[in-house]
C-alpha positions as CSV (number, residue, x, y, z in Angstrom):
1,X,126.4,-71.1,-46.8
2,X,124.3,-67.9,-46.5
3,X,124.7,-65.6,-43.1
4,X,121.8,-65.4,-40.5
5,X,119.7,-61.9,-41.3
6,X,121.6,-59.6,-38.6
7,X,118.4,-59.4,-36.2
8,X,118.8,-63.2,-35.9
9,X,122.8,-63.1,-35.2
10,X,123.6,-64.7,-31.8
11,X,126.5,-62.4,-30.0
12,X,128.6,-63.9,-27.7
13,X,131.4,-61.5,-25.6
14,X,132.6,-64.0,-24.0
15,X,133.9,-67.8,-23.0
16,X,131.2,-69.9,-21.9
17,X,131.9,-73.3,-19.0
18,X,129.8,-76.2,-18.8
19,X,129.3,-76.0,-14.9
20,X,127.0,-77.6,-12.8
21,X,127.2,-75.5,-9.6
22,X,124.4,-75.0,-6.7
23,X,123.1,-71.7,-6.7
24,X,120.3,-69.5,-4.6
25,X,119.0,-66.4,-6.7
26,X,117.5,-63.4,-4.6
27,X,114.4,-62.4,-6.3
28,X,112.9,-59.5,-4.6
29,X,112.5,-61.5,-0.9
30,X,112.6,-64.9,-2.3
31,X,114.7,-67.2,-2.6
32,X,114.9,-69.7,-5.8
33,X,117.0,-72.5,-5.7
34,X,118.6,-72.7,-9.3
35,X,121.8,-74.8,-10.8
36,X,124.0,-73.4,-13.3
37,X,124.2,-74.7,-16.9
38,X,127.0,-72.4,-18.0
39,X,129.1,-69.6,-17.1
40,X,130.9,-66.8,-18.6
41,X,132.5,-63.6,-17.5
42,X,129.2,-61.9,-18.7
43,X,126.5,-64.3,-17.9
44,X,125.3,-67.4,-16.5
45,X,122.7,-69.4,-17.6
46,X,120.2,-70.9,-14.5
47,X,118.0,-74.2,-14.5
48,X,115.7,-73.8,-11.8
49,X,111.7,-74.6,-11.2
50,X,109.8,-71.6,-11.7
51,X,109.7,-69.0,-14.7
52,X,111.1,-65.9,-14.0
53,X,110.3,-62.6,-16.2
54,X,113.0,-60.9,-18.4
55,X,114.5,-57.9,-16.3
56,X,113.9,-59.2,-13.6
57,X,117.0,-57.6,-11.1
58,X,118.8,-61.3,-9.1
59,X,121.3,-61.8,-6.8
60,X,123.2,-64.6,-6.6
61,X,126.7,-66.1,-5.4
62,X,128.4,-68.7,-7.4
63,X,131.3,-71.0,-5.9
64,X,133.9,-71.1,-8.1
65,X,136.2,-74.5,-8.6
66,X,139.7,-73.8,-8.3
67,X,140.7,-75.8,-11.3
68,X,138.8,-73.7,-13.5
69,X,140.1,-70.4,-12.3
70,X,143.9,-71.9,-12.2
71,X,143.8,-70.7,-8.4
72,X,144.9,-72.3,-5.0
73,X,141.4,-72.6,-3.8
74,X,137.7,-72.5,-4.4
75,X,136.5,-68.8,-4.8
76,X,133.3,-67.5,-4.0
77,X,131.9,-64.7,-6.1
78,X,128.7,-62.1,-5.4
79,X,126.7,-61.6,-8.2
80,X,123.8,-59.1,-9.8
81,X,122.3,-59.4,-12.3
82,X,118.9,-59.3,-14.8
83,X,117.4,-62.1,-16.7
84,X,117.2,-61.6,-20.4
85,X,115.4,-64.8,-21.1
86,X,113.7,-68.1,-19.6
87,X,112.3,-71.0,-22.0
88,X,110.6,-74.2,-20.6
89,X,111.9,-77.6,-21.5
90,X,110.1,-80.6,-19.9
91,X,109.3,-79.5,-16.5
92,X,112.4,-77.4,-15.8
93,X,112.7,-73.5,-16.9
94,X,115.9,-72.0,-18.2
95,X,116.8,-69.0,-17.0
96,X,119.8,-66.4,-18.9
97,X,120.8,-64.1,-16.8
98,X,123.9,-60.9,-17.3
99,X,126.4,-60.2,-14.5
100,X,126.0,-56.6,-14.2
101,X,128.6,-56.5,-11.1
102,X,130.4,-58.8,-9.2
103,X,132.4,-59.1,-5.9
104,X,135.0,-61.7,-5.1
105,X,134.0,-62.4,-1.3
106,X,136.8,-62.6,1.4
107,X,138.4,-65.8,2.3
């Protein structure tokens, strides 16, 4: 089996979850209702109904299930980000997106 040329080589840092969670990205002054398809410590990536440029700066907070996080209850986490890539399939866009910083709200 011969290696991918190195510009084709997919990088992953990190662990990626299957979650389905509601989201609300900031774009500038509007809002865009998204859902998450998966979620790492470095990324998520979105499905939502609009296209949405690469490097583009969102905001968006993320409710995190307990059971994953092995915690006593749901956490809710404050997000920014950029987009680094959005595809079409069907009539929904897909939308990958870095965590550049993160805040655990109070609760």
């Amino acid at each position: 089996m011969s290696a991918a040329p190195a510009g084709l080589r997919e990088v992953r840092c990190a662990v990626r979850f299957p979650l389905s969670l509601p989201a609300s990205l900031a774009v500038g002054e509007q809002e865009v209702p998204a859902l998450t398809r998966d979620v790492s410590a470095s990324g998520v990536l979105f499905e939502l109904d609009r296209l949405l440029d690469p490097g583009t700066e969102i905001r968006f907070s993320l409710r995190m299930p307990r059971a994953v996080l092995g915690a006593p209850h749901d956490v809710l986490v404050h997000c920014i980000g950029r987009v680094v890539r959005c595809s079409m399939s069907q009539s929904k866009f897909f939308a990958a997106s870095t965590i550049d910083e993160y805040e655990f709200a109070e609760q």
